[in-house]
N, C-alpha and C positions, 0 to 999 in steps of 0.2 A: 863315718862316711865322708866322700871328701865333696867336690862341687859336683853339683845334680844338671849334667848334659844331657838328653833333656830332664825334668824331672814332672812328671804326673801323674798324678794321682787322680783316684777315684774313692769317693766312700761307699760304703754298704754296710751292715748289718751296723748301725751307728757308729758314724764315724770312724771306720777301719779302712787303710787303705790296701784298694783293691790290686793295683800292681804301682811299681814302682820301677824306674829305671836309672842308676847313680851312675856316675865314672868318678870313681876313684883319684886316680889320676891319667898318667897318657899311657898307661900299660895294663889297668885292668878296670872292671867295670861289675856293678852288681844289679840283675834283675830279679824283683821279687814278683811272683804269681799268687795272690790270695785270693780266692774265691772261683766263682763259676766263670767259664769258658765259653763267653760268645759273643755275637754282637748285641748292641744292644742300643736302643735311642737311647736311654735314658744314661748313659754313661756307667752302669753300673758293676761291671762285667769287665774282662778281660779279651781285650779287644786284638784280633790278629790286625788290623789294619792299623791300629795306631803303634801298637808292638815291632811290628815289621817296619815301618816306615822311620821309626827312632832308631831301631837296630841298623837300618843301613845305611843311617849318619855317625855310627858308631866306630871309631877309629882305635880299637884297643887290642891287647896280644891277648888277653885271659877276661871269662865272661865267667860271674857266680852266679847259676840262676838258683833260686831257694822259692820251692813250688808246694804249696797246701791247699789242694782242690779235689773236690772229691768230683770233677769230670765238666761236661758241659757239649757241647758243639763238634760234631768230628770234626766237620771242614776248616774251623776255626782252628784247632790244636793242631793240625797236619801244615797249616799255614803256619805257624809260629815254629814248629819244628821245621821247617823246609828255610825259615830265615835263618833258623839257628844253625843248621848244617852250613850254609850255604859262608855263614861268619867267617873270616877267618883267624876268631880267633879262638883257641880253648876252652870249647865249652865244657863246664864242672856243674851239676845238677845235682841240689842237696835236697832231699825230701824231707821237709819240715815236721810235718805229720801224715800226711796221708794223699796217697798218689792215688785216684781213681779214675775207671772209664775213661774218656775222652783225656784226662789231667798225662796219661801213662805215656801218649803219644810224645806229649813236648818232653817226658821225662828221657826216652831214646833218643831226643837229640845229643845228649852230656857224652862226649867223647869220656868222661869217669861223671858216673852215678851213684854217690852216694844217700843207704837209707839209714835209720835207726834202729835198732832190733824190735824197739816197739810200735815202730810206722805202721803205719796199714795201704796194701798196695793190692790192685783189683783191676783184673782184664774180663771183659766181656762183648758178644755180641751187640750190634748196633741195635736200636729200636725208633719206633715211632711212636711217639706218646698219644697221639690222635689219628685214627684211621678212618678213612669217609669214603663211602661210594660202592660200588657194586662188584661180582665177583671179578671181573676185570680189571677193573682200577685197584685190588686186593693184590693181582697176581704183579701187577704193575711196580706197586708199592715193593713189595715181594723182592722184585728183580733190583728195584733201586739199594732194599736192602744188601742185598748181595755183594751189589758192585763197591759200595760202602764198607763191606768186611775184608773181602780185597784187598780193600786200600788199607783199610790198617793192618791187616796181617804183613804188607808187604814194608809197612814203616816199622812193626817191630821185626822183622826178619834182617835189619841192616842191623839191628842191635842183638838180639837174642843167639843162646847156642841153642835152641831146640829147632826139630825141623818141622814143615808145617801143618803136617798131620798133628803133631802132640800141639801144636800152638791153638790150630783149630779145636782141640778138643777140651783147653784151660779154656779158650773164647766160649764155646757151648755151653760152659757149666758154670761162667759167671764164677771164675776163682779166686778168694782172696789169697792170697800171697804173704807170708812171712817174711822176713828177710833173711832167713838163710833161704827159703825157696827162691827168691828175686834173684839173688844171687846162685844158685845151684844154672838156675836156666838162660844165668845172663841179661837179667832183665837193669841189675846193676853192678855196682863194680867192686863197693866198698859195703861194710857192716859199719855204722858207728853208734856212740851211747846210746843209750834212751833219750829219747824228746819228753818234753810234756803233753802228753796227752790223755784223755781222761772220757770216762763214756758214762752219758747219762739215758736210760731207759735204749731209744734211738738214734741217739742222737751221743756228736763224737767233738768234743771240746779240743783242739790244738791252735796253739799260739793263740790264745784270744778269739779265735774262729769257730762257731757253731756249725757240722754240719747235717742235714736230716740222712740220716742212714734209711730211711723209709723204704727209699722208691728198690732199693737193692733187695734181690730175692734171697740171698743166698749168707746176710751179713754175719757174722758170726766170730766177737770182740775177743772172745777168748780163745782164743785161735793163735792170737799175738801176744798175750803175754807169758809166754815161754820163761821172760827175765821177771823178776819180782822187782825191779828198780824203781824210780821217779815214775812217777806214770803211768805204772800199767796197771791198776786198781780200779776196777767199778762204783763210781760214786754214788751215793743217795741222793734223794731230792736235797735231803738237810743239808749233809754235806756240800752237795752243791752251791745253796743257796748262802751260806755262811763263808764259803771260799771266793765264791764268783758272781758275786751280789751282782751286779749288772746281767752278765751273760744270763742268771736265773731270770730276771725279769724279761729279757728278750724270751727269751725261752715261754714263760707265762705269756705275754701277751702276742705270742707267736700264738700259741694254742688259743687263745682268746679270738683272734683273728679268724682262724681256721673253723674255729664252731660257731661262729658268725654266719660265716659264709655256708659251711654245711647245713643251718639252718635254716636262713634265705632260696637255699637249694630244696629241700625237705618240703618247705610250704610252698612253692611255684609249683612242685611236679603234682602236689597234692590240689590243687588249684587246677591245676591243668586237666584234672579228670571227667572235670566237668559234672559232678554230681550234687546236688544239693539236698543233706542228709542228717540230720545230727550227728552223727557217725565220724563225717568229715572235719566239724567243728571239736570233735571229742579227741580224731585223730593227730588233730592241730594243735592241740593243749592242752587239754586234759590228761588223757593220757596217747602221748606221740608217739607216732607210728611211720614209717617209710610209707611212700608212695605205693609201693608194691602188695605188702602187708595189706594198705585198705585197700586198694583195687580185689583183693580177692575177696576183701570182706565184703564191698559190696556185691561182686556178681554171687556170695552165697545170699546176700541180703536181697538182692531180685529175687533168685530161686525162690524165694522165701515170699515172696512179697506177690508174684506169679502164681505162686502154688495158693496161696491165698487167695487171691480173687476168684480162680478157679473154681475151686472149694467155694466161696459165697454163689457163682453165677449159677452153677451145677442144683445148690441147696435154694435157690428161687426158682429154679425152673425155667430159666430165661435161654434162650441160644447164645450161641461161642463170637465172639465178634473177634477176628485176626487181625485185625486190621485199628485197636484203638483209635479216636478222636485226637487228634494231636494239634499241631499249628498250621499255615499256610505251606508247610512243604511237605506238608502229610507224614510227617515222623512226628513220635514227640518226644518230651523230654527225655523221658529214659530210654528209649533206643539211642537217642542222641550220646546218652554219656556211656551206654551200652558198646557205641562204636568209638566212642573215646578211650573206655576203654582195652577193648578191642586191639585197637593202635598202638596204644600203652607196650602192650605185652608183645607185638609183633616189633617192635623197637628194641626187646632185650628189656622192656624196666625192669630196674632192680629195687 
């Protein structure tokens, strides 16, 4: 690579950088895209503002962009693709390893798109990952989604041969793509070799890049390796861990991370029930249980506990008192955790 006009970088997943922008010289230029697609304080991301703003100081005839993202931010990607068009010079889009969601938009800017046979390429509808508030503000959200699909249908319709009925209905179903299919529908232009790419459990290894296949409904690895070449083999953990000793460890204390936090989550919602029980203490560590699991354990454990005193009041001979002795606001404890939860359940816990 020749002098870096401008050159900036970002790190993420230890020290990898997350995009890059080189010139060559005064005729050509190379943009790399690695990772997620958005803005971001923290600098960590693939940023259309700062992308667009170096590209429009960019004075070259031929632009290489070389894109490995499995997706990120529509509005961001439709920005970075709208500078890319807007270029004037040649853009040529080489899919590293795997074009996804959000990643597919900046890839129909490459006037020529080339994938690998064993890339991994995926369109789907937009979503929202958090939804709040009431049937209204649902139907709201709803429409935004909408207008949102729209808009990318209509950035890959300057690229694609399909017409928008069959586009909307690969968007529907979340489809990964092979590269003859990318190519059948016009999605790119060119087939070339295998990349290195490599899949562990969920998770998709290219160029040095970890990425979570999780959050995708539909992912499905073998699908792409058609070619038996470089790359297209399902690794083991061992394997993994004797090839790609670092990316293993990321991976480990990824997980590590992650059951931290699920645990942290586990014992607030269990906490939050408001019951004070052996039961709770047993579900806490002993042996552990979701929030949901004991909430049911204890409303059989009331049941239980109700029907018992019942049974004693009845076997003394004494009358029914509805209304137990509780504290100053005339409940007591156990209705309290009773309507706690009550609450629980009317929230969806799970």
């Amino acid at each position: 690579m020749g002098q870096s006009i401008p050159n900036h970088q970002t790190m993420n997943q230890g020290n990898k950088t997350i995009w890059n922008l080189v010139k060559n010289d005064d005729k050509s230029a190379e943009l790399m895209l690695y990772g997620d697609i958005a803005e971001s304080f923290w600098g960590d991301t693939i940023s259309a503002k700062e992308v667009t703003e170096y590209l429009a100081d960019l004075d070259v005839e031929n632009i290489d962009v070389y894109i490995n993202s499995n997706g990120g931010v529509v509005d961001t990607a439709i920005a970075i693709n709208n500078a890319l068009r807007r270029h004037k010079a040649k853009v040529t889009v080489n899919i590293d390893g795997i074009a996804a969601s959000a990643a597919t938009l900046i890839t129909c800017a490459g006037d020529i798109v080339r994938m690998p046979k064993n890339a991994l390429f995926m369109i789907h509808n937009p979503s929202i990952t958090i939804a709040m508030g009431d049937s209204e503000e649902m139907r709201k959200q709803a429409d935004v989604l909408e207008k949102y699909k729209n808009s990318i249908t209509e950035t890959y319709l300057q690229k694609v041969n399909i017409d928008k009925e069959k586009l909307s209905e690969l968007m529907d179903n979340e489809t990964w793509l092979n590269a003859e299919e990318a190519l059948e529908y016009g999605f790119i232009d060119e087939i070339t070799e295998n990349t290195d790419i490599q899949v562990v459990e969920n998770k998709v290894i290219s160029n040095n890049m970890v990425f979570n296949m999780a959050e995708f409904k539909n992912f499905n690895v073998d699908k792409n390796k058609k070619n038996n070449g470089k790359g297209s083999g399902k690794m083991t953990k061992d394997e993994i861990k004797a090839q790609f000793p670092d990316i293993y460890a990321e991976i480990v204390n990824e997980g590590k991370e992650i059951g931290v936090k699920e645990e942290r989550t586990r014992i607030q919602e269990i906490e939050n029930l408001g019951y004070n029980h052996e039961v709770v203490d047993k579900a806490k560590f002993e042996e552990p249980k979701n929030a949901r699991d004991l909430a049911l354990e204890i409303v059989s454990l009331m049941k239980q506990e109700n029907q018992n005193k019942l049974n004693r009041i009845q076997d003394e001979g004494k009358p029914l008192n509805n209304t137990p002795k509780g504290n100053d606001d005339g409940v007591n404890d156990e209705q309290k955790a009773a309507n706690k939860i009550l609450a629980f359940f009317k929230k969806g816990g799970k």
